[in-house]
C-alpha positions in Angstrom: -3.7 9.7 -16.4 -1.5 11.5 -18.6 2.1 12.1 -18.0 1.9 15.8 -16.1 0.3 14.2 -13.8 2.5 11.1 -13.2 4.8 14.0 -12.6 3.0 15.9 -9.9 2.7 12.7 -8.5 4.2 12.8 -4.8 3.6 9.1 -4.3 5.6 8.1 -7.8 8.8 6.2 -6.8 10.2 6.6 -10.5 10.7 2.9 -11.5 13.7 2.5 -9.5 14.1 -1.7 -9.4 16.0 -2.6 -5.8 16.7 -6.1 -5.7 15.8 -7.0 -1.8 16.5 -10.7 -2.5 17.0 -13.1 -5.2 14.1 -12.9 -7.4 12.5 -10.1 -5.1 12.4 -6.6 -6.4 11.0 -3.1 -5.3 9.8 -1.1 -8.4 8.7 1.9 -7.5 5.8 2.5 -9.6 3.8 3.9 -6.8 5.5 3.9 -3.4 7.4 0.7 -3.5 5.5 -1.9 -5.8 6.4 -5.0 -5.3 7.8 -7.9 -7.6 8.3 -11.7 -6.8 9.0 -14.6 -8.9 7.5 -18.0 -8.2 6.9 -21.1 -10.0 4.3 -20.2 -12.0 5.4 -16.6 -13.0 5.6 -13.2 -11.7 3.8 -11.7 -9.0 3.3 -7.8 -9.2 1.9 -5.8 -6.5 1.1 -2.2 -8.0 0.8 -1.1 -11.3 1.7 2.2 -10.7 -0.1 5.5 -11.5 -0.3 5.7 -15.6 -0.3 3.4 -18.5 2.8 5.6 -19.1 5.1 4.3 -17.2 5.1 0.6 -17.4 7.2 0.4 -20.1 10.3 2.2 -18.5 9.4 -0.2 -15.6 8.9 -3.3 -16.7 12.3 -2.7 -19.2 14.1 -1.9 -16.2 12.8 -4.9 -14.8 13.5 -7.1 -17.2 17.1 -6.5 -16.8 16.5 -8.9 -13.6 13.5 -11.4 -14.5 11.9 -12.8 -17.6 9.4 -14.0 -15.8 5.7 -14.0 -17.7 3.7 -11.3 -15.3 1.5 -13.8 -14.1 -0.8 -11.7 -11.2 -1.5 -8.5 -10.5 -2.2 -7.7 -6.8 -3.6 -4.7 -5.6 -2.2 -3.6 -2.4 -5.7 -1.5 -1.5 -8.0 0.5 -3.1 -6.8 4.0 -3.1 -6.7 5.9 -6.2 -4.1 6.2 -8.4 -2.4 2.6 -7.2 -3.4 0.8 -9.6 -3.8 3.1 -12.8 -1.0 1.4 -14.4 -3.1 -2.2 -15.4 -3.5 -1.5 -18.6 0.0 -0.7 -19.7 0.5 -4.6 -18.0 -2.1 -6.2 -19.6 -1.2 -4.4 -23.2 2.8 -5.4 -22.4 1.2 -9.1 -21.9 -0.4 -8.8 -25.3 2.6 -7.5 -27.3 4.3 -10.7 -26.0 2.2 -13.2 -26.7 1.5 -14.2 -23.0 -1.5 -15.1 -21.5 -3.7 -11.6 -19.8 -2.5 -11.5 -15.9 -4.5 -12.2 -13.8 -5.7 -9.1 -11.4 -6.1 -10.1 -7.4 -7.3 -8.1 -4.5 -9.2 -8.1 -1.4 -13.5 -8.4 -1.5 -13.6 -4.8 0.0 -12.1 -3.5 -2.6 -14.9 -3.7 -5.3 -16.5 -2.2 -2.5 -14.3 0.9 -2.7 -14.5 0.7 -6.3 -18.2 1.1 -6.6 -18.5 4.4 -4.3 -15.9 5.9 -5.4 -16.9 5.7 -9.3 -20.9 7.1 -7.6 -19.1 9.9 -5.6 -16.4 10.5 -8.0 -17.4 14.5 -8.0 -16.7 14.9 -4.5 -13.5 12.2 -4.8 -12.2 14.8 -6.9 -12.9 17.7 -4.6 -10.8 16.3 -2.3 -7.9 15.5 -4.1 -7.7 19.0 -6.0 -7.6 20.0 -2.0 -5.2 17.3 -0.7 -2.9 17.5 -3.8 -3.4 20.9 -4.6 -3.7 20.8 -8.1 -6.9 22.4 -10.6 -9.7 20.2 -10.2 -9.7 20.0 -13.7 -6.7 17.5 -14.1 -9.0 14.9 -13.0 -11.0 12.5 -15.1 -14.7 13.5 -14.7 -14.8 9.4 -13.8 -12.0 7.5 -12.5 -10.6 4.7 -15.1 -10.5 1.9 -12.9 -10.0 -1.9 -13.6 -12.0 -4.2 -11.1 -10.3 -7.0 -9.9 -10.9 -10.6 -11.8 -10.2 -12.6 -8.3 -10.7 -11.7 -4.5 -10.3 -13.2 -1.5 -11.7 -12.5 2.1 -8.7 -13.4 4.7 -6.1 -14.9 3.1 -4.7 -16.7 -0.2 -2.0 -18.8 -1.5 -0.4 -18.2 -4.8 2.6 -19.8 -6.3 4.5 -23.2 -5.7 6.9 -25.9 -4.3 9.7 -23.1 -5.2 8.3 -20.5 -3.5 4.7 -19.7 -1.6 3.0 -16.2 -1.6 0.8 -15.9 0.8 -2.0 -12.4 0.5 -3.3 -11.7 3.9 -5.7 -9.6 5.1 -4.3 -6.5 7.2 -7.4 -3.6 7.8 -5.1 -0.4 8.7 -5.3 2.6 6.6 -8.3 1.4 4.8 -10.8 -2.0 5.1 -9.4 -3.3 2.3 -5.7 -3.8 2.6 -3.1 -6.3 1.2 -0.1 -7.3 2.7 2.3 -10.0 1.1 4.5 -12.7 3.2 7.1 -15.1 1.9 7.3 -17.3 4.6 10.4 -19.5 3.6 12.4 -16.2 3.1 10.7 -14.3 6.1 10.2 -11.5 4.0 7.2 -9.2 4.5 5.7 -6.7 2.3 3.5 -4.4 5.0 1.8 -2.7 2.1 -0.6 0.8 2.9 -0.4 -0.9 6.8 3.4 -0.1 7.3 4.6 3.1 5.5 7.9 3.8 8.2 6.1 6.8 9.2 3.2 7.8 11.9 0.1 6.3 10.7 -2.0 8.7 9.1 -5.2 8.2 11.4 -6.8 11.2 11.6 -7.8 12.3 8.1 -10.3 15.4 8.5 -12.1 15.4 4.9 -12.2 11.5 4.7 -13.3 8.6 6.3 -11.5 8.2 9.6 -9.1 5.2 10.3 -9.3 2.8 13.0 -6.7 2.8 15.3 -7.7 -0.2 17.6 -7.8 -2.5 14.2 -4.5 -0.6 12.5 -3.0 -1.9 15.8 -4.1 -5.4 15.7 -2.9 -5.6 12.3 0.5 -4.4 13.3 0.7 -7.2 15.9 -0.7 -9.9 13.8 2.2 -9.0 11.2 5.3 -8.7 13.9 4.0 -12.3 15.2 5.3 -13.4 11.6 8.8 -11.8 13.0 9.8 -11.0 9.4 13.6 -10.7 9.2 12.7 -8.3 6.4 10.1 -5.7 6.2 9.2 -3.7 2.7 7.3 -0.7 4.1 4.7 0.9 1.0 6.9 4.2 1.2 10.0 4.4 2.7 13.8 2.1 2.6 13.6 -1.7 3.6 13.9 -2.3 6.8 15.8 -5.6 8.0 15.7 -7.1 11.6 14.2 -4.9 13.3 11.1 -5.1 11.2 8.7 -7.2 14.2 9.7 -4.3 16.8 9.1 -1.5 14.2 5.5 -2.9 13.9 5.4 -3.9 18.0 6.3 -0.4 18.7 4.3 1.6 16.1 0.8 -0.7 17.5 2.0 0.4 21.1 2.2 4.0 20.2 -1.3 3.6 18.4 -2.7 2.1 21.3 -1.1 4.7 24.1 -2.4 7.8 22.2 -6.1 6.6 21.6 -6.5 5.8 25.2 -5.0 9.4 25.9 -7.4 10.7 23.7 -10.2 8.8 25.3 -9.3 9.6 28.3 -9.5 13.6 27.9 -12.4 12.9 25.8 -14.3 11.6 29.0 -13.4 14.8 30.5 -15.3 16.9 28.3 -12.2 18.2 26.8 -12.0 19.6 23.4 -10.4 18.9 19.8 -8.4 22.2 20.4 -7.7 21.3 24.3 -6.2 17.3 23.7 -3.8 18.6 21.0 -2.4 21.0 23.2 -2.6 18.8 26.5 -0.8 15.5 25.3 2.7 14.8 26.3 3.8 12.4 24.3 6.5 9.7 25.5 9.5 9.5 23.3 10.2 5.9 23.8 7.2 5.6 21.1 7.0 8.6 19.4 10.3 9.9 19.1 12.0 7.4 17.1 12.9 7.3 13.1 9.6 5.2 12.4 7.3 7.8 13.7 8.4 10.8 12.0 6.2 13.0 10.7 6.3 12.7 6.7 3.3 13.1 5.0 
């Protein structure tokens, strides 16, 4: 991806490093990528969305941590997430370190391997959703598959501090999130992006609301004292009634929807008919943003 499009990025955080607690950084390479140290060297969720920009990054973050990059994580399989693994793996070379190693869920190959068959149409979509000339797309995406995946969850690091990667099907099957259970500190990834969850998407595969939900509770039972949303300002101790909540309002509209639905209402009808409570809907969590 070449650096005009890093720019028309909207989903480029500009390698801003926020240090959320010792040894725990935001990057913002794409959204807010994640950093951790641990025993056995860095953890790094997000490579961001170019070669390009790693340097800048990982010079910035180098002002914090020396740490050897030691895993790569992707948060899920959406395009453009992950573009960046090269620029990590030729940083890793230039300094004599062993090649990171590159983690993510099963599904994701799964994602990998229809999206490099349908890449025509993939690109019909984003020229539409992005609004930029079809033509700034590669004719094939340049993706790197994982080395390592896991189907629920996964332990990395050591006495110092433990990583766990845990399964959390939201916005797509194949999502990552990241808890550090001796600090409390939870990284929601693509499942918690302080925003209403983008379920309906008309030109792609709808999301499942009833799972997206059960996710959100399984996470708020960790009651994270700090929550690191994918876009959008940590959030700390409210972070377990931010994700009760948003699964609550989740839950409230799809049986609304059901419910008029079974009434032989209409697309056009339920959007106009629904009333939506403000105790869910109309708090800072649930804006509209994207």
């Amino acid at each position: 991806m070449p650096v005009a499009e890093v720019d028309n990025n909207p989903l480029f955080g500009g390698t801003e490093i926020t240090v959320v607690a010792p040894g725990i950084f935001t990057m913002g390479l794409q959204g807010n990528s994640l950093a951790v140290e641990t025993d056995e060297g860095l953890l790094v969720v997000d490579s961001g969305p170019s070669p390009s920009v790693v340097p800048q990054a990982l010079a910035q973050l180098r002002e914090h941590t020396d740490q050897t990059v030691r895993w790569i994580v992707y948060s899920h399989g959406h395009l453009g997430y992950n573009y960046g693994v090269p620029g990590f793996l030729a940083e890793a070379e230039r300094r004599g370190e062993p090649r990171p190693t590159i983690i993510a869920h099963e599904n994701v190959v799964r994602r990998y391997r229809r999206y490099i068959e349908t890449a025509g149409l993939q690109n019909h979509i984003n020229s539409r959703q992005f609004r930029r000339p079809i033509e700034e797309f590669a004719p094939v995406p340049t993706l790197t598959f994982p080395d390592q995946t896991y189907r629920d969850a996964m332990t990395l690091g050591g006495p110092t501090r433990q990583v766990r990667l845990l399964w959390a099907p939201s916005e797509t099957n194949d999502v990552t999130a990241v808890w550090l259970p001796r600090e409390r500190i939870l990284y929601g990834s693509a499942a918690v992006i302080d925003s209403i969850p983008n379920i309906g998407t008309p030109m792609r595969t709808m999301r499942d609301a009833v799972r997206w939900a059960n996710t959100l509770d399984s996470l708020a039972a960790l009651n994270p004292a700090v929550l690191i949303p994918e876009f959008g300002s940590v959030i700390h101790d409210v972070g377990a009634e931010q994700l009760a909540a948003t699964s609550a309002a989740l839950r409230w509209l799809r049986r609304a929807v059901v419910e008029r639905l079974n009434k032989g209402m209409g697309v056009d009808d339920i959007v106009h008919d629904i009333d939506y409570p403000t105790e869910l809907f109309e708090v800072p969590w649930m804006r509209q943003a994207y």
